[in-house]
N, C-alpha and C positions, 0 to 999 in steps of 0.2 A: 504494500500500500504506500501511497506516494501524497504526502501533503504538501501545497504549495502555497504560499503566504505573499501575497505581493502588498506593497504601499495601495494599490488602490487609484485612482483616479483622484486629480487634485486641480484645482482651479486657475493655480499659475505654475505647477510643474517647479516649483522652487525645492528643493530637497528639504528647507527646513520647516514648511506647510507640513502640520499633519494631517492626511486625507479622513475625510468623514469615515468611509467605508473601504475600508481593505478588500480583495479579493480572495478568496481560498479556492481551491481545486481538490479534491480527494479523486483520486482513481487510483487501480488495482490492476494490475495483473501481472502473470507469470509471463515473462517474455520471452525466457528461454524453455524449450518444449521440455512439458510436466513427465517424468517417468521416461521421456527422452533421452539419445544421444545426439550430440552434436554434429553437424558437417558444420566446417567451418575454414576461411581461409583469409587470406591478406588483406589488409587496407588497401586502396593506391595511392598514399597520401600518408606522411607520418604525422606523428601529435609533435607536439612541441615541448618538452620536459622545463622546459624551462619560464613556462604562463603560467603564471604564479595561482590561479586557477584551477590548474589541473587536478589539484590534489582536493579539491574540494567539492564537495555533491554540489553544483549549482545549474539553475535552469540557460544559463548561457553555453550548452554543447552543441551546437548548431552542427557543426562537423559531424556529430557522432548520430543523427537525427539522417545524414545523409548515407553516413556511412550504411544504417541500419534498409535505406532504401534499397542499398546496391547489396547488401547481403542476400534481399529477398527476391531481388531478380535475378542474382545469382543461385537463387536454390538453396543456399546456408541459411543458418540460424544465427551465427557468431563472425563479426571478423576480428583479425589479431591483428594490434596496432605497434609499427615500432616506430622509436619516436628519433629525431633529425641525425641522431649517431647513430643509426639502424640496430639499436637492442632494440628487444621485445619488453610493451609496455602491461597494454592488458587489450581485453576484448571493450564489444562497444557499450556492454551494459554490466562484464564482469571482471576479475581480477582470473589470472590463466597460474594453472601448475603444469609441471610436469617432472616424473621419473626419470632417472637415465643412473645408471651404477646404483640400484636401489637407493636411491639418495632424493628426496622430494623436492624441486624445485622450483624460483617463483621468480620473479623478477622484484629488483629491491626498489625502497619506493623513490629512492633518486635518480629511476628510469624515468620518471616522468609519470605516476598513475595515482587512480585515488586506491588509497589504501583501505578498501571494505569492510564489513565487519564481518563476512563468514569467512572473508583471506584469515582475519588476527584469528578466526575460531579453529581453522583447520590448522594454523602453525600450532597453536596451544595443545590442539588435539595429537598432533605429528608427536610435538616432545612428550606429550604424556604416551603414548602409545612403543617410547622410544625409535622413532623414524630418523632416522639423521635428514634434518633440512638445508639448504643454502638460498640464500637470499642473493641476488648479485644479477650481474650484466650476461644476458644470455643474445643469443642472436638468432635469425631466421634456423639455421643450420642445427645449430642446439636442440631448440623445440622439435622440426621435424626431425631428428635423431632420438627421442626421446622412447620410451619401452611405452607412457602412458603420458595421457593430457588428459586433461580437467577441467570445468572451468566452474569458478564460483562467483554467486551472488547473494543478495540476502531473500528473497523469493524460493530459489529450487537448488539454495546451499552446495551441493556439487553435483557435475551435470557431466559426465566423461564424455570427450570427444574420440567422434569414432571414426574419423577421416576432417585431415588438415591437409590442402590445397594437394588431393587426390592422395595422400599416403593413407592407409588404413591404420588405427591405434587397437590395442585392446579396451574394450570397454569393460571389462572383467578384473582387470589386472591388481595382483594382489597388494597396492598401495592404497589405489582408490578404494579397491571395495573395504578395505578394513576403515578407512578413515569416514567411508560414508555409512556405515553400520555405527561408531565413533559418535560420529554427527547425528546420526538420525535417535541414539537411545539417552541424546543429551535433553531432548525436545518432550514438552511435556504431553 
């Protein structure tokens, strides 16, 4: 669920007018497909790691509103963003893992991404589970090398991807499924 709070409409547009009536917006839904696995693949376009924005939930993603166009006339569900030094940042609505030497991987958040709150729940979960994690600068090449991908939001918590820009993943694979069993028996 998604609450949106704006100033409102105001008579001379001064910032420091406070508007009669603010606007709200409540809407819902799962965006990435429920009980699904993901097909997913590239941006054509990197984010910027360095718009000081980035890192914060705000209604200014205009990019990622396009991006989400070209995923869906692409066929995908997800695309993966790397951002102007070609690391991998996150997807258009979630933060991305992945496996590679049994070791769970994620991109750190001075890639440029917002930092989620199921990414901080599945790192918590990783060290309680004992998972060796790494946080850090991965690239196109990394991710598709990977044994498993993942992707999280706070909606559908982890979402295994099962084909990134034509490589098939396991969507089974014993990292994800323990952390999503993990995840799923923290919930009340």
């Amino acid at each position: 669920m998604r609450i949106t709070v704006s100033r409102g409409s105001s008579k001379t547009s001064r910032p420091s007018e406070i508007p009669e009536r603010p606007n709200i917006v409540i809407t819902g839904d799962n965006l990435l497909p429920s009980g699904a696995n993901v097909k997913a693949g590239f941006a054509g376009w990197p984010s910027n790691e360095s718009d000081p924005a980035v890192c914060h939930k705000t209604t200014s993603r205009f990019s990622l509103g396009i991006a989400s166009r070209d995923a869906r006339r692409q066929g995908l569900d997800e695309l993966v963003f790397l951002n102007t030094k070609r690391f991998v940042t996150e997807g258009i609505i979630s933060n991305i893992f992945f496996v590679k030497d049994k070791t769970l991987k994620t991109p750190a958040k001075e890639c440029g991404l917002l930092a989620g709150i199921a990414r901080a729940k599945v790192l918590e979960s990783a060290k309680d589970l004992g998972i060796k994690t790494k946080e850090g600068k991965f690239t196109k090449d990394d991710l598709l090398n990977g044994d498993e991908i993942f992707f999280t939001n706070s909606n559908s918590l982890i979402t295994p991807c099962e084909e990134l820009e034509g490589k098939r993943f396991d969507t089974d694979g014993k990292i994800t499924a323990r952390l999503k069993r993990e995840i799923a028996s923290l919930l009340p």
